[in-house]
N, C-alpha and C positions, 0 to 999 in steps of 0.2 A: 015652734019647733025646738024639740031640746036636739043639745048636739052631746056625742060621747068625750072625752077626753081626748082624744085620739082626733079627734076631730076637732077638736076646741087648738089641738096644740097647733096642726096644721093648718086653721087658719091665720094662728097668732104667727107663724113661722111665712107665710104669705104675707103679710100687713108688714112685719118688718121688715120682707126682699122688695115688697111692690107697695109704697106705701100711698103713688099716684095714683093706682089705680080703684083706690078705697075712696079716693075724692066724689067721684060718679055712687059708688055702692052706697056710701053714707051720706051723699048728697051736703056736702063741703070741701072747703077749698083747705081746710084745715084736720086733717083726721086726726083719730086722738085714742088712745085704749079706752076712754071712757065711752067715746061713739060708738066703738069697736063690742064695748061690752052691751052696752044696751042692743045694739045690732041685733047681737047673738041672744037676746030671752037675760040679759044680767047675771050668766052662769058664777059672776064673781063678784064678788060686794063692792070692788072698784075696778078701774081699768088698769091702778098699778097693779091691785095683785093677780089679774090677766096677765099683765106686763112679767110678774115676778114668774108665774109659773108656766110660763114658755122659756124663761131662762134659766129657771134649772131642770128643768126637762131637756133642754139642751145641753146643759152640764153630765147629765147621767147617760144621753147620750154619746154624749165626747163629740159633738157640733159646735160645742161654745167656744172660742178659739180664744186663746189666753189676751189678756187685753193689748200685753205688748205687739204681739201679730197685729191684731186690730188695725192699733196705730198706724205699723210701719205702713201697712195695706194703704191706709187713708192718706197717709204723707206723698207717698209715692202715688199713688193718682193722683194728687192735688199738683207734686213735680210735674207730672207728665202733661197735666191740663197748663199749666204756667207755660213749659216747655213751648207747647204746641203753639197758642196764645201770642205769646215773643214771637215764633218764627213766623206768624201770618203778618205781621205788625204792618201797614201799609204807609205810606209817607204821606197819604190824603190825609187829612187834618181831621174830620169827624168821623173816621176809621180806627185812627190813635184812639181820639176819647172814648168810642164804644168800648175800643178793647184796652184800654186802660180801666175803664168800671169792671170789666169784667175780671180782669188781673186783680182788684181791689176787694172785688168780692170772694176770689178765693183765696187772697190771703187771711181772709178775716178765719177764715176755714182750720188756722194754724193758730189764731191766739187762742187759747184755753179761756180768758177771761171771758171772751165777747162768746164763745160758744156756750160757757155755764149760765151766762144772760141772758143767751136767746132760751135756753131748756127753761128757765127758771120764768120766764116772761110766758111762754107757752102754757106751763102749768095755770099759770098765777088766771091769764084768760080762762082758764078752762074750768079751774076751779075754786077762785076765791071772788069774794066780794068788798069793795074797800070802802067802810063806812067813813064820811069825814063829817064834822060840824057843818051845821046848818048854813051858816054864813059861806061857808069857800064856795055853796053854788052859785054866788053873784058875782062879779066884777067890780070892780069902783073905779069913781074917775077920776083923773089924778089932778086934785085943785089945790095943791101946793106951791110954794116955790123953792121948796126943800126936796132933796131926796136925799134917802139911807143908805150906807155900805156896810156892811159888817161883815168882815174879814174871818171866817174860821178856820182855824188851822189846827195841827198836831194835837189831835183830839186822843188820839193812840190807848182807843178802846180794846178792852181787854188788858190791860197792863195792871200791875199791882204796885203801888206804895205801902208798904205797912211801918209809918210812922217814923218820916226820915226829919228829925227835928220838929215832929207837929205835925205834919205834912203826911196826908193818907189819900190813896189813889184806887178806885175798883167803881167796877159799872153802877153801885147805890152812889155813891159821891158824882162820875157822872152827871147821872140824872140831874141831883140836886145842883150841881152847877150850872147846866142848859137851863133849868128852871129859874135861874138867879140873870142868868142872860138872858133869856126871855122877858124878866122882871125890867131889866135897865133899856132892854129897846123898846117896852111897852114904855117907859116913862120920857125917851125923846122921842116916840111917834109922837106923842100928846105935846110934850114942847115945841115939835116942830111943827106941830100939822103933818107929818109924812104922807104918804099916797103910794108910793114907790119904795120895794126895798132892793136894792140887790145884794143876796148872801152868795160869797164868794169862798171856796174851801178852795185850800191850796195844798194839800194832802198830807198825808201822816195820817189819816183815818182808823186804821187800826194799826195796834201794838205790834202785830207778825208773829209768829210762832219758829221761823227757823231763818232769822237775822241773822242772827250768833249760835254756836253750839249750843250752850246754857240759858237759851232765850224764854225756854219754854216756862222753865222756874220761876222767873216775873210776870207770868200769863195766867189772867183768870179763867180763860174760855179756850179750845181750839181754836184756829184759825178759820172755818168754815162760821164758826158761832160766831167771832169777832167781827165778821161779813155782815152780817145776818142783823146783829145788834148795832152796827155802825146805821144800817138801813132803819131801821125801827125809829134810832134815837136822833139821827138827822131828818127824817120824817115827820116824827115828832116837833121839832123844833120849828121846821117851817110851817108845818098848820096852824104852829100857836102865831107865829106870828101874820098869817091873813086873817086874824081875827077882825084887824085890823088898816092892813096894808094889801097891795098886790105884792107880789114876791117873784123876782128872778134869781134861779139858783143855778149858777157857774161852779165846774170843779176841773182840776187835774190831781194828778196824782204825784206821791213824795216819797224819797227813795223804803221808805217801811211799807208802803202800798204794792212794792212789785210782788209779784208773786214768787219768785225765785232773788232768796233775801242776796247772791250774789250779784252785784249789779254788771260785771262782766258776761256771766250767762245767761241774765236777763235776757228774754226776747223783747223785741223795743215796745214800749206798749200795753205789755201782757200786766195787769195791775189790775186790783178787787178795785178801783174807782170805776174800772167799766161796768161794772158787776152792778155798785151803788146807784149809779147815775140810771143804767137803762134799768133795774127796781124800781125807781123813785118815776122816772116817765111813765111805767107799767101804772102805777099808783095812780097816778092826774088821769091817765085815759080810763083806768075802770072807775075812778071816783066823780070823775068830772068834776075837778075842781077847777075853778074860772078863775081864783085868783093867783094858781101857783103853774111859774114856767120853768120846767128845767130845758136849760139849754142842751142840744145836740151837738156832743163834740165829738173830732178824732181821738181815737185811743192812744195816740201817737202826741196828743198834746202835753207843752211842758211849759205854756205861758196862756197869759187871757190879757188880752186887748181891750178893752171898753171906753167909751165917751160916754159918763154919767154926770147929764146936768151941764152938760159941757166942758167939763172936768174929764184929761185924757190922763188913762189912770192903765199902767200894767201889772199885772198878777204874778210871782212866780213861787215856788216853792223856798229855793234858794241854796237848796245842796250846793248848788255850782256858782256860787254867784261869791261874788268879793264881799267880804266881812266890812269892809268901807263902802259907806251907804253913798257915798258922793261919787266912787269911783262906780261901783256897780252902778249905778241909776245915768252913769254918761255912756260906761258901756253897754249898757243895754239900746241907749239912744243911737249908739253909733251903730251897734250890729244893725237897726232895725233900722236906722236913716229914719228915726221919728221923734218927733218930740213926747215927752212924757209931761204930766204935772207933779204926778205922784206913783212911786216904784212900792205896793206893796209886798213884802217877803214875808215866810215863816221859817221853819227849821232851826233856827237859835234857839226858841222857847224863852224867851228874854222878850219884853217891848222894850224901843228904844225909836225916837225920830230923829231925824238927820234932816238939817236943811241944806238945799242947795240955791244958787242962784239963780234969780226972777222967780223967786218963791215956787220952787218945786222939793219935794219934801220926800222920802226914804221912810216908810214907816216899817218895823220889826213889830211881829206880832206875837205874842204869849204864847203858850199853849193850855189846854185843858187840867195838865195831869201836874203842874207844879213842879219844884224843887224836886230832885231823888239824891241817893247816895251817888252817882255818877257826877251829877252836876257841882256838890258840893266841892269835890275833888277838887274843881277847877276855880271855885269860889264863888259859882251862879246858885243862889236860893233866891231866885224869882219867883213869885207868886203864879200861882195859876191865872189866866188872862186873854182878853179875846179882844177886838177890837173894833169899834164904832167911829165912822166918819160920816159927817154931814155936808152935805155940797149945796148948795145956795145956788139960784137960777142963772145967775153970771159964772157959773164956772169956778169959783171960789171956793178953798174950803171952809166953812163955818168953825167945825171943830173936828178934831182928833181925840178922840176919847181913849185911855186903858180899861179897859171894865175888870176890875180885878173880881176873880171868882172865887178865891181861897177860902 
């Protein structure tokens, strides 16, 4: 059956008011404009541009309500559903936690990051395929006595160096960097025998676009693209490395990752590492790779906790953290009432280790992009640098490695 325009508009104007009710019509739990178009005879060569042209069709009608209306609409339902939510609250104990998931679930309603992740996660189901190497379809089993950390940090993709003392910085250098780290963790899997890696990002992932007024002029890409290539090129990295190894990958995010580069109007949480992290999960479930885990975090995380090898080891970015590696790494123990072995940080862009007493160690980790004219200022031309540590089955560290990348 062909359908007219007219027709075609009103049912695309239905799907977006009632989109439950296309679950039974398309027969999934997931509808989609592509279902929607095939439904209808494929009156459009995809289902965005069904999507597109019921929205300006809407536009020429004067139906499309400005985006800022939009919002306030959806804010304020989400207030009202909170509202309601709070005042049922019951003091029975598995009443709280129902309607505390349910309070959790509509805040998530409010971050912008986690909602571009689920649109972008939906698409990616519906329409792409993610080929990986032959090998990530197997598993291995871990018959070592060693396992790997490698620390990455302020990778601050999209950013431009052009030539500060030697020193050049854009997405081709990049590349070849991850490429030269991949090279030095291929050569201590093989030293060690590894089995196990865990890559730990503690954010700075992309450069930002509106940090500063004048941020942009040090940017190679928008901000949307620096997203986009952050995913590609940490993607990248951890397949190369279950060539060989299993892989658990950990991240939070670092004050250049918030989405609003003011960190006072920051909403807590709202950061493109949500964005990265749930891409990167989208990727192992339509790839089915067996050997690479990304971990399930809140968006609200600012630390990573781990016992690797028996080695208790915390994670944190380091904005807020004391520049004195012995004092941070007791205040961390004290906030937490925990013991630590080893505090790793980034955000310096310097490596540097700090020992503490009964051999607990403060490691500072490099960054990707090297020296700039900002750091000279201050008298830091550190090399560009990422970091490897090896933990031995007693909980020990083996080694500490700098990997310099320059």
């Amino acid at each position: 059956m062909e359908y007219t325009k007219d027709e075609l508009y009103k049912i695309g104007i239905d799907f977006k008011l009632n989109r439950n009710k296309y679950k039974s019509i398309l027969k999934t739990n997931n509808p989609s404009w592509n279902l929607l178009n095939t439904y209808c005879g494929n009156p459009f060569p995809t289902g965005e541009a069904f999507r597109s042209f019921v929205k300006k069709r809407q536009g020429k009608d004067g139906t499309l309500k400005k985006l800022k209306v939009v919002r306030d609409e959806i804010v304020k339902k989400k207030l009202d559903q909170v509202k309601e939510i709070v005042g049922e609250l019951d003091i029975k104990k598995q009443q709280i936690r129902d309607q505390n998931r349910q309070l959790t679930a509509l805040k998530k309603d409010f971050i912008k990051s986690i909602s571009i992740a689920e649109d972008i996660k939906d698409y990616l189901k519906d329409n792409c395929t993610i080929i990986i190497p032959e090998y990530c379809h197997k598993s291995l089993i871990n018959n070592s006595r060693y396992e790997m950390i490698v620390h990455i940090t302020d990778w601050h993709i999209g950013y431009i160096i052009d030539n500060c003392k030697g020193n050049y910085y854009n997405w081709e250098v990049a590349n070849k960097r991850i490429d030269k780290l991949i090279s030095e963790c291929y050569k201590y899997i093989e030293l060690y025998n590894i089995s196990n890696i865990y890559v730990i990002n503690t954010g700075d992932v992309i450069e930002h676009t509106y940090m500063r007024d004048n941020q942009s002029q040090f940017c190679e890409f928008t901000q949307s693209e620096q997203i986009n290539k952050a995913i590609q090129i940490i993607y990248r990295f951890l397949c190369s490395l279950c060539k060989y190894t299993n892989v658990q990958y950990d991240s939070i995010y670092g004050n250049h990752d918030r989405f609003n580069g003011d960190k006072k109007a920051n909403l807590d949480g709202d950061n493109v590492e949500v964005i990265i992290r749930e891409q990167l999960k989208t990727y192992v479930e339509l790839s089915g790779n067996k050997r690479l885990t990304v971990v399930d975090r809140k968006h609200t995380d600012k630390e990573i906790v781990k016992n690797i090898n028996g080695l208790s080891c915390k994670f944190i970015h380091g904005e807020d953290s004391s520049k004195d590696g012995k004092r941070a790494i007791r205040n961390e123990m004290s906030v937490d009432n925990k013991f630590y072995d080893v505090l790793f940080k980034g955000h310096l862009h310097n490596f540097n280790i700090e020992s503490e007493n009964n051999g607990r160690y403060v490691v500072y980790t490099g960054c990707l992009s090297g020296y700039n004219d900002y750091s000279i200022k201050f008298g830091a031309s550190t090399y560009a640098s990422q970091t490897i540590c090896i933990v031995d089955s007693n909980g020990k560290v083996e080694m500490i490695k700098d990997v310099v990348l320059h």
